[in-house]
C-alpha positions as CSV (number, residue, x, y, z in Angstrom):
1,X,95.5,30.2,-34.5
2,X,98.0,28.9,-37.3
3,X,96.1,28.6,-40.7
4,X,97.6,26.3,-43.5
5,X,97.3,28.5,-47.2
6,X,94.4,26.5,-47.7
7,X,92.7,27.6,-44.5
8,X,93.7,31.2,-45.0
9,X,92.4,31.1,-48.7
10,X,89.1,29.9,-47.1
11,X,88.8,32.3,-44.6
12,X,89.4,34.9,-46.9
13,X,86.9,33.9,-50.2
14,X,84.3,33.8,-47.0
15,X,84.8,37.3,-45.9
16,X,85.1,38.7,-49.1
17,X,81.7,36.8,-50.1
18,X,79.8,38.2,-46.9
19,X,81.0,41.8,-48.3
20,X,79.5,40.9,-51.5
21,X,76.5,39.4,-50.6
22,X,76.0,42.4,-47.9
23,X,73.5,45.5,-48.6
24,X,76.6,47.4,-48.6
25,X,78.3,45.3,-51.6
26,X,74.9,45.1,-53.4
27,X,74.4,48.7,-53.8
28,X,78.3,49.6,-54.6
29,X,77.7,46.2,-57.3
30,X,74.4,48.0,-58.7
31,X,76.1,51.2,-59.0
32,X,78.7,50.1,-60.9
33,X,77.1,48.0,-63.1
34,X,74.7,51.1,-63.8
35,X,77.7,53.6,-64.1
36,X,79.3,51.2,-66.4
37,X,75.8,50.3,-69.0
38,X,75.8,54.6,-69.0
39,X,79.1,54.9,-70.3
40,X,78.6,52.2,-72.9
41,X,75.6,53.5,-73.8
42,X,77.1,57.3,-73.9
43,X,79.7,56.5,-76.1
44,X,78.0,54.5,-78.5
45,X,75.4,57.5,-78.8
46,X,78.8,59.9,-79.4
47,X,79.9,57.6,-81.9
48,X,76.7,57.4,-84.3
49,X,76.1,60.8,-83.8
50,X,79.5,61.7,-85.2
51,X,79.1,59.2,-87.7
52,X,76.6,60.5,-89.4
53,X,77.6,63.9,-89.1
54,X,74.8,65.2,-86.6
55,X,75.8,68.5,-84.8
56,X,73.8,67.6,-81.9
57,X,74.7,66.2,-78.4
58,X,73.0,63.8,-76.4
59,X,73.1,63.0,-72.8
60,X,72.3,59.5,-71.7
61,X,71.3,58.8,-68.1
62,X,70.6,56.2,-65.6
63,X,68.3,56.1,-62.4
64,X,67.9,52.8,-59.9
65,X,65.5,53.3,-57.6
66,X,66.7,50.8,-55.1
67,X,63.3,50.4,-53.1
68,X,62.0,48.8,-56.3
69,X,65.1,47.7,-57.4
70,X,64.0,49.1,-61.1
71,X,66.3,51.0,-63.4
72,X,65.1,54.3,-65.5
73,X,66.8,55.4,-68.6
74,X,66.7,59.2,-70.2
75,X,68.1,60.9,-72.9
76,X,68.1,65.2,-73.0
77,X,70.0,66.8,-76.1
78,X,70.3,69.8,-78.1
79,X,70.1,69.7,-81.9
């Protein structure tokens, strides 16, 4: 079967969107959004503390439970 680039395009953007809409895709999606809020949210704690001078660190951490599809959020330090 000859495809026109159109066509090709087409096929493609379907497969990919079956990959992302998949339970597969949705999980790797979730994890990476999670991994990605964390490291924001890790390095913004890094900053204040070392802003003000704190001699303390702080550990930031994310959970999703995928079952529930809810998200937990915990911080464990030393000062």
């Amino acid at each position: 079967m000859k495809l026109s680039p159109q066509q090709a395009l087409d096929v493609i953007n379907a497969d990919m969107l079956k990959a992302f809409r998949s339970p597969i895709g949705d999980a790797i999606a979730t994890k990476l959004a999670s991994e990605s809020a964390q490291r924001f949210a890790q390095e913004g704690i890094d900053a204040m503390l070392e802003r003000a001078h704190i001699d303390a660190h702080v550990q930031f951490s994310i959970t999703h439970d995928p079952k529930t599809g809810t998200f937990m959020a915990f911080l464990k330090g030393t000062f």
